[in-house]
C-alpha positions as CSV (number, residue, x, y, z in Angstrom):
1,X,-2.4,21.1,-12.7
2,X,-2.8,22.0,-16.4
3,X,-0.7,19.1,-17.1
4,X,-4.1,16.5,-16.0
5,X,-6.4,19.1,-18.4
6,X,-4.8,18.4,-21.6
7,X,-5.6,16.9,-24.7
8,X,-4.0,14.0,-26.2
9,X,-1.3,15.4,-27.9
10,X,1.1,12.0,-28.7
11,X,1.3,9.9,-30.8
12,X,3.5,7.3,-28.7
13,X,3.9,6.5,-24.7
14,X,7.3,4.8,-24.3
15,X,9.7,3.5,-21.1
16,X,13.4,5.0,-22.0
17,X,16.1,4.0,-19.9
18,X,17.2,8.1,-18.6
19,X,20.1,8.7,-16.2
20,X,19.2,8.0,-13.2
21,X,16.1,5.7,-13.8
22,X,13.3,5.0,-16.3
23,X,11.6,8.0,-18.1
24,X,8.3,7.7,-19.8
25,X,8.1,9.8,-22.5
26,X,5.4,11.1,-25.1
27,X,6.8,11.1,-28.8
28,X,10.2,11.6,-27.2
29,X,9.1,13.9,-23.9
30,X,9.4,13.0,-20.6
31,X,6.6,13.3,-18.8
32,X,6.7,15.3,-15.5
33,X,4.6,15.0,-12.1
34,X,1.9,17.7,-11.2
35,X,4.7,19.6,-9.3
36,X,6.8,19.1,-12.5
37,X,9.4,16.9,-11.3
38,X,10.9,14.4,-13.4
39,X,8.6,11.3,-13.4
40,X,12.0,9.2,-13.1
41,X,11.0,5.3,-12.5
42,X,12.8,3.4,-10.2
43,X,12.7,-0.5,-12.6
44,X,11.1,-0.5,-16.6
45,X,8.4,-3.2,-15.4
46,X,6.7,0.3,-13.6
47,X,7.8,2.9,-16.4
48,X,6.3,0.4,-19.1
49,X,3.3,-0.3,-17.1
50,X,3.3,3.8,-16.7
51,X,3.4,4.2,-20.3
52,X,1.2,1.9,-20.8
53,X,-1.5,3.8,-19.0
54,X,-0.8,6.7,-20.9
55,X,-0.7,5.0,-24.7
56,X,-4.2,3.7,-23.4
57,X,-5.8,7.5,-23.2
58,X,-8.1,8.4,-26.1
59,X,-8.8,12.1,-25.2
60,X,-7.7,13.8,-22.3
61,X,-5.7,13.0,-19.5
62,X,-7.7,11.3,-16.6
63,X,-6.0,10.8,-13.1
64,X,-8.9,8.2,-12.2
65,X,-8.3,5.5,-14.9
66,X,-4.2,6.2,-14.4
67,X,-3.7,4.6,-11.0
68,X,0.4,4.1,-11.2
69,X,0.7,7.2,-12.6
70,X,-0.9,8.9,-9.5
71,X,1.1,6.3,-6.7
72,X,4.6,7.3,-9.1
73,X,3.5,10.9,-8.9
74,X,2.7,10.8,-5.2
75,X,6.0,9.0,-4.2
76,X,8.0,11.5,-5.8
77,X,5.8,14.8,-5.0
78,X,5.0,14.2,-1.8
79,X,6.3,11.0,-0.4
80,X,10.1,11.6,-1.3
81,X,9.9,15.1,-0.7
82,X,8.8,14.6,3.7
83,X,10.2,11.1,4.0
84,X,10.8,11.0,7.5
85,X,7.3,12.5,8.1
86,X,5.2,9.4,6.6
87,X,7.5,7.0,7.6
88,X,7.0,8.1,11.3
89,X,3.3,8.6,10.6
90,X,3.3,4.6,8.9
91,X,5.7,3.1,11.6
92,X,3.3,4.7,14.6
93,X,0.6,1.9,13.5
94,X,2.7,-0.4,14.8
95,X,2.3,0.7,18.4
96,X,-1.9,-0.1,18.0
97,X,-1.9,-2.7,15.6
98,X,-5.0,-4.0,14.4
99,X,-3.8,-7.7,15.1
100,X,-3.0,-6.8,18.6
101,X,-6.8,-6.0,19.8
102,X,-8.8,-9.1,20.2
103,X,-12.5,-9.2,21.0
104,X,-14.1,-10.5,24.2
105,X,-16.5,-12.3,22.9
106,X,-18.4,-14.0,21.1
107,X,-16.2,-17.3,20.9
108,X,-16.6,-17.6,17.2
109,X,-15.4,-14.1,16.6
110,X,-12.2,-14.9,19.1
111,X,-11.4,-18.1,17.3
112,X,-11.4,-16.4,13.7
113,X,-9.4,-13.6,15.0
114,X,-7.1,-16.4,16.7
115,X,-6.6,-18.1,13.0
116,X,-6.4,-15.2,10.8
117,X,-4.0,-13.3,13.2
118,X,-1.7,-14.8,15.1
119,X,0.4,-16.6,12.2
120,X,1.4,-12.9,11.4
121,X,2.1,-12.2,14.9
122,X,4.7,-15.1,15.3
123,X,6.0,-13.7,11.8
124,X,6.4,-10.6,13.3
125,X,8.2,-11.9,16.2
126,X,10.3,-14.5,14.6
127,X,11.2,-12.5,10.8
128,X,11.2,-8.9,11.8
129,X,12.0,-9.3,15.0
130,X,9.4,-7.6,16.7
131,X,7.3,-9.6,19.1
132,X,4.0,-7.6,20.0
133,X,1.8,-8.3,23.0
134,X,-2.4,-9.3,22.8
135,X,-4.5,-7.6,24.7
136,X,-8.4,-7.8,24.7
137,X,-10.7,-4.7,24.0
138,X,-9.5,-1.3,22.3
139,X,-8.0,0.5,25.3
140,X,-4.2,1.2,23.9
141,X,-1.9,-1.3,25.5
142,X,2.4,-0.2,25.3
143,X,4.6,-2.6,22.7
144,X,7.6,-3.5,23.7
145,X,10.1,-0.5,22.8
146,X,12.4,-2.8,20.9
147,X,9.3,-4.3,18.8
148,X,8.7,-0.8,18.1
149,X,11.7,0.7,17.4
150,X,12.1,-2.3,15.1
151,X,9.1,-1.9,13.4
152,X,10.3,1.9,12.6
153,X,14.1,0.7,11.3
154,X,11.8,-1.4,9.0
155,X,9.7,0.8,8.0
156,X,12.3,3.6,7.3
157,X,14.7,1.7,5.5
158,X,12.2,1.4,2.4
159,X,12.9,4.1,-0.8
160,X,10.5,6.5,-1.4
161,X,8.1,4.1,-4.2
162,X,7.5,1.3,-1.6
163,X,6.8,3.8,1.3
164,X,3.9,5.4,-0.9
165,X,2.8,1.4,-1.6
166,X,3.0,0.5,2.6
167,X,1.0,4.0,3.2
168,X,-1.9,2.9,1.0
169,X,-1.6,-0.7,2.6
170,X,-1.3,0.4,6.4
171,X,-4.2,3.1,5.8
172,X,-6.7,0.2,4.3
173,X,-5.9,-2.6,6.3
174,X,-5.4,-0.6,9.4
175,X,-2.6,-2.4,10.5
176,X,1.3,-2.2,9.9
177,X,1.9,-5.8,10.4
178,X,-0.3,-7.1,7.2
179,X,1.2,-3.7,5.1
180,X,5.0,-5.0,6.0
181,X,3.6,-8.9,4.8
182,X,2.4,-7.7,1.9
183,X,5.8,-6.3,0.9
184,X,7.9,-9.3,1.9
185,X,5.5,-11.7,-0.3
186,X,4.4,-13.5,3.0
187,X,1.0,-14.6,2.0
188,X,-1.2,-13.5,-1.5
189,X,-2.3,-10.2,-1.5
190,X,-6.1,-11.6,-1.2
191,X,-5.8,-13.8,1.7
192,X,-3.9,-10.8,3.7
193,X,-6.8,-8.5,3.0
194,X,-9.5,-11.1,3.9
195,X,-7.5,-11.3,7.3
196,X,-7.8,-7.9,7.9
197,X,-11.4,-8.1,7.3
198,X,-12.6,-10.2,9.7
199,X,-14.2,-8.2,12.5
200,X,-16.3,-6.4,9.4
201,X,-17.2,-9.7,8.2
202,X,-18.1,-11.6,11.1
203,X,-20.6,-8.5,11.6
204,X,-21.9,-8.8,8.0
205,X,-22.5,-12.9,8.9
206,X,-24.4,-12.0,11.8
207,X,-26.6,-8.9,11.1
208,X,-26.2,-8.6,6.9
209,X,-24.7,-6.7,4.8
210,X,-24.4,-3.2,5.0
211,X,-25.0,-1.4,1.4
212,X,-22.7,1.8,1.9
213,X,-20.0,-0.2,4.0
214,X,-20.0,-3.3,1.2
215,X,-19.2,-0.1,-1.5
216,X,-16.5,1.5,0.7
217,X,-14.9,-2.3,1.3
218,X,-14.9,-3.2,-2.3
219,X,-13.2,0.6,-3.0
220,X,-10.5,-0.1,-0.1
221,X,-9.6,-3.9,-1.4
222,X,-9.0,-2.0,-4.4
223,X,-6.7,0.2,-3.6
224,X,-4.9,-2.5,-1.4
225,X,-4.6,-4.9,-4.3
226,X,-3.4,-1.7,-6.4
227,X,-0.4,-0.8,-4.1
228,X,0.5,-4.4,-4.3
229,X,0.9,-4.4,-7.8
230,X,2.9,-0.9,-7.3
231,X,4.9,-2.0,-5.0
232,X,6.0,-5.1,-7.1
233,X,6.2,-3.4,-10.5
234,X,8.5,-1.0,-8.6
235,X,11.0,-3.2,-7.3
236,X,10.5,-5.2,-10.3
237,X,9.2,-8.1,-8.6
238,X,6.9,-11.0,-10.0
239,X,3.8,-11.5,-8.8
240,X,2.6,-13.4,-6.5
């Protein structure tokens, strides 16, 4: 970890097209990952915007204002390195997705649910292939196998950079279905994470707003809206 202790020592963060990716390097060395890999960048839109965080450090290296550097370093420390581990761990959302589980009542809470969800659930059935049954209350209810299994072949056939995005995506919006439509571009990124917000917010209309769950929202639609932009810098994508 002495790498994230030390002192600005560069004059110059640059993207450099290496080998077998993009490098960024500091007047000329690469830069390596906490477990001193080779921070090799899968497109130059991520190594630039990489380098970028680091040509914008004035003393000493700070993990908490370098948000791609920590997804690139976690993709290839940790997610690269146990692949089939998250991707199992991401795809199992898909057997209790948040979509899935619909209130009882009160009507108005059923009818948002109705609007914000089920567009994604015919996209799921109709694009991915993977129709997935409604059930009301939170007592697990089985998927289809083949929805399932589907939802896994999708999920593992993503490289190591956009698993670590769909992790960060799944684990805020607590649902597999809105991670995977974030990905394919299927709506913008702030209308899918309003959608996954709406039991939270119909609470907040009807009782107010909670001080210390407003603060841990705001933190989570961050770091959805962050592994967007990974995700798309990445695969060199434009935004939405």
């Amino acid at each position: 970890m002495a790498e994230w202790k030390a002192k600005r020592f560069w004059k110059e963060a640059k993207a450099v097209r290496g080998p077998d990716g993009w490098d960024v390097q500091l007047d000329g060395r690469p830069v390596k990952t906490p477990a001193k890999a080779p921070l090799v960048l899968p497109s130059q839109a991520l190594a630039e915007a990489i380098a970028a965080e680091w040509d914008a450090l004035e003393e000493a290296v700070d993990p908490s204002i370098m948000p791609l550097t920590r997804s690139a370093n976690a993709a290839i420390d940790k997610v690269a390195t146990q692949f089939d581990e998250v991707a199992a761990l991401i795809a199992a959302y898909g057997e209790t997705d948040l979509l899935c589980y619909r209130a009882e009542g009160p009507e108005a809470l059923c009818a948002q649910q109705a609007a914000a969800w089920d567009d994604l659930l015919d996209w799921a059935r109709e694009d991915l292939g993977a129709p997935l049954e409604v059930c009301v209350g939170v007592v697990p209810h089985a998927q289809p196998e083949e929805s399932v299994a589907r939802l896994r072949h999708e999920v593992a056939s993503l490289d190591a950079f956009a698993l670590t995005a769909l992790h960060d995506l799944v684990a805020m919006s607590g649902s597999l279905l809105i991670g995977l439509a974030a990905l394919r571009g299927r709506l913008p990124e702030e209308d899918l994470w309003a959608r996954s917000r709406v039991d939270e917010n119909f609470q907040e209309s009807q009782w107010g707003a909670d001080e210390e769950a407003s603060v841990t929202a705001s933190f989570k639609r961050g770091e959805f809206l962050h592994a967007v932009r990974f995700y798309r810098l990445s695969q060199a994508l434009p935004a939405n």
